[in-house]
N, C-alpha and C positions, 0 to 999 in steps of 0.2 A: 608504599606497597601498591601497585597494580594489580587491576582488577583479577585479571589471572593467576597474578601468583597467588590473592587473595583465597581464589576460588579451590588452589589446590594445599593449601593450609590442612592439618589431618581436623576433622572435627574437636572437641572435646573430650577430653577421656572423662568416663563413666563414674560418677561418685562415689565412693561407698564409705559406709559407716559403718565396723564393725562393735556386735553388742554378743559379746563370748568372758564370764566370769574366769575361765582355765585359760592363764597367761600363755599358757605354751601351745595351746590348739590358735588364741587369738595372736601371735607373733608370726606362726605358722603360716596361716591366713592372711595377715599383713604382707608378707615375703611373697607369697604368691600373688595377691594381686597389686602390686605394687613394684615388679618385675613381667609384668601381662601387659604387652602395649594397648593403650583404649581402654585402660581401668585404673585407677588411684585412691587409696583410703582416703578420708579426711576427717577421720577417728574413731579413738577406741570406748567404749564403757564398757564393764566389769557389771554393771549392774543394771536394771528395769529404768530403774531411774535416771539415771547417768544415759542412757540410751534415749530417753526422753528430750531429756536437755539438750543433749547433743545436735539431737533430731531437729528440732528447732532452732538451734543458732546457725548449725553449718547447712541445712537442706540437702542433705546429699540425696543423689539421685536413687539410690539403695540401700534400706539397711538389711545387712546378715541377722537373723536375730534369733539367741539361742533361746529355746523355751524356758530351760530350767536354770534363772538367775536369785541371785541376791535380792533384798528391799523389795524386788515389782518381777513380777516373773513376763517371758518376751507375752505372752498373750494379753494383760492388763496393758502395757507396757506399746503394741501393741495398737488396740485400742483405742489411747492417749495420742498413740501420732498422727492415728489416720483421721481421726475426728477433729483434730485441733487446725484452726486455720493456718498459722503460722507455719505447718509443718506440710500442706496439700500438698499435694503432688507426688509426695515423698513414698514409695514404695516399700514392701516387706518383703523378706524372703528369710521364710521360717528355716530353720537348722530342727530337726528332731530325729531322733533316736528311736525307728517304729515299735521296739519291744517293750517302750518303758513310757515315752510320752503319751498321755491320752488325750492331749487337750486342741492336737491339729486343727478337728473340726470346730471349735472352738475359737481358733486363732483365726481362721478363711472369716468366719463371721464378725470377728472385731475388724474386717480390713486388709489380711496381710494378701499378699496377692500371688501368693506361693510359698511352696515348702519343700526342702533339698532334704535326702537322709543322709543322717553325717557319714555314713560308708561309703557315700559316693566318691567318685574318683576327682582330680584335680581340674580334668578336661570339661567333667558334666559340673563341677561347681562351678567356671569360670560361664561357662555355656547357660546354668541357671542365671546368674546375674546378670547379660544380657539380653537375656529374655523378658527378664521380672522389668529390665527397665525401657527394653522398647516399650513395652506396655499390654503384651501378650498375656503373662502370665501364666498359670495352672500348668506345673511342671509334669512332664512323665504321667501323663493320663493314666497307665494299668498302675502307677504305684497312688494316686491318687484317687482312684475307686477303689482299692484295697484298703486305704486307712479311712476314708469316710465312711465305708459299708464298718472298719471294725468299732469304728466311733459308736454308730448306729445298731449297735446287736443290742450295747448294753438301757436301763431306765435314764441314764442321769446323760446317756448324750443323744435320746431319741429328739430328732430335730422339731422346731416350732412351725408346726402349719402354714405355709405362706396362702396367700389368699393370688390365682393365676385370672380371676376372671378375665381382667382387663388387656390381657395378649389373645391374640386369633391361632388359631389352628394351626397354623401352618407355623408362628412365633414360637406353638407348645411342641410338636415336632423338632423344630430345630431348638429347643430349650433340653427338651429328651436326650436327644445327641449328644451336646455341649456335656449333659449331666455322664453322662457313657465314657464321657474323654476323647470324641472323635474333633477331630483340627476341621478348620472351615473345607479345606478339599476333600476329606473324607466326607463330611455333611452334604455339601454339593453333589458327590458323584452317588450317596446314599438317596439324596431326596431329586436327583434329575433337576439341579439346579445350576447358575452359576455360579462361581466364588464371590465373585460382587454383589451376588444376589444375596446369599449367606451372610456375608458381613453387613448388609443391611440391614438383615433380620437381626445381630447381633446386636448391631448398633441400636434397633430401637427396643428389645431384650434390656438391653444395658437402661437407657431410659427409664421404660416401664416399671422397671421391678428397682428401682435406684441401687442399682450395683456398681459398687466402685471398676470392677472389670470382668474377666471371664469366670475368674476363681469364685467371684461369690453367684453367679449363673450357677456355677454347679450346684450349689449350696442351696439358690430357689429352685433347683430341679428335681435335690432330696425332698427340701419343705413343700415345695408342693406335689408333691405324690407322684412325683414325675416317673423316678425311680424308683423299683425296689428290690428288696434281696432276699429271693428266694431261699427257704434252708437255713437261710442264715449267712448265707455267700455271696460275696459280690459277684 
């Protein structure tokens, strides 16, 4: 093969590992991205556990992963992959249900680096998966201040104090932001910045506060009093 034909090769298509107990939403799922040029399952689990496993032998570049499973539910579950060496790199992207799941804010802090609601449509679930795996993450900002502010009303999911001393001023600003759900261009033309500039302040955002990516940025922006919600409302 020559160098050019090489260079015009399609990349890789996008990994994914689906973790959905209901055989007919996870078949569903399968069909569709597996029929989507530049995306391929490389399997299924039924369960927390099985999704565990999985996560580890095949590394796939994304797992879908439903909250409410069998043996391990997706947040423990979760947890296990993003911490485990074997499994780095390997992304999350939550499945939940906003009327009935409570444990979203919960899931962002074990690791996951996004969350789809299952009403979404087929165009923004395919759209979510290659987002979670470019390595952007924190999907649909207005619907992601909406479920962290309702995580946050209640005792059992008021967030743990993070401790911001060690970012400057201008790091706390653009951590406020991040926390709001503004994308790096909104931030820029909000703070009279560059976009480069932005992501540099992300980038050492990311550093400082050891956040696996943007999703859990937001998450030190709740814990450290960045945000808050007035009334009771995002």
């Amino acid at each position: 093969m020559t160098a050019d034909a090489a260079a015009h090769d399609p990349p890789p298509p996008i990994r994914v590992l689906l973790a959905e107990d209901q055989i007919l939403v996870r078949d569903s799922l399968k069909v569709l991205i597996d029929t989507t040029p530049g995306l391929a399952t490389v399997g299924e689990a039924g369960t927390g556990a099985e999704a565990v496993l999985l996560a580890r032998r095949r590394r796939p570049d994304v797992v879908l992963m439903d909250v409410r499973m069998p043996d391990m539910d997706g947040i423990e579950a979760t947890r296990r992959i993003c911490a485990a060496p074997d499994s780095a790199g390997v992304r999350v992207l939550i499945l939940t249900t906003f009327d009935l799941d409570e444990y979203v804010y919960a899931s962002l802090r074990a690791g996951a680096s996004g969350f789809l609601i299952k009403s979404a449509t087929a165009s923004e679930l395919l759209a979510a998966i290659r987002v979670v795996a470019s390595g952007e993450a924190l999907l649909a900002p207005s619907v992601t201040r909406r479920l962290i502010s309702e995580f946050l009303r209640g005792p059992r999911s008021a967030p743990v104090m993070r401790d911001l001393n060690d970012i400057t001023q201008r790091e706390r600003e653009v951590l406020t932001l991040i926390g709001r759900g503004m994308s790096n261009s909104e931030i820029a033309g909000h703070l009279h910045l560059t976009v480069g500039t932005v992501k540099t302040h992300v980038g050492r955002l990311l550093a400082k506060l050891h956040a696996r990516d943007r999703a859990q940025l937001v998450i030190a922006a709740y814990e450290g009093g960045l945000i808050t919600i007035p009334d009771g409302r995002p």
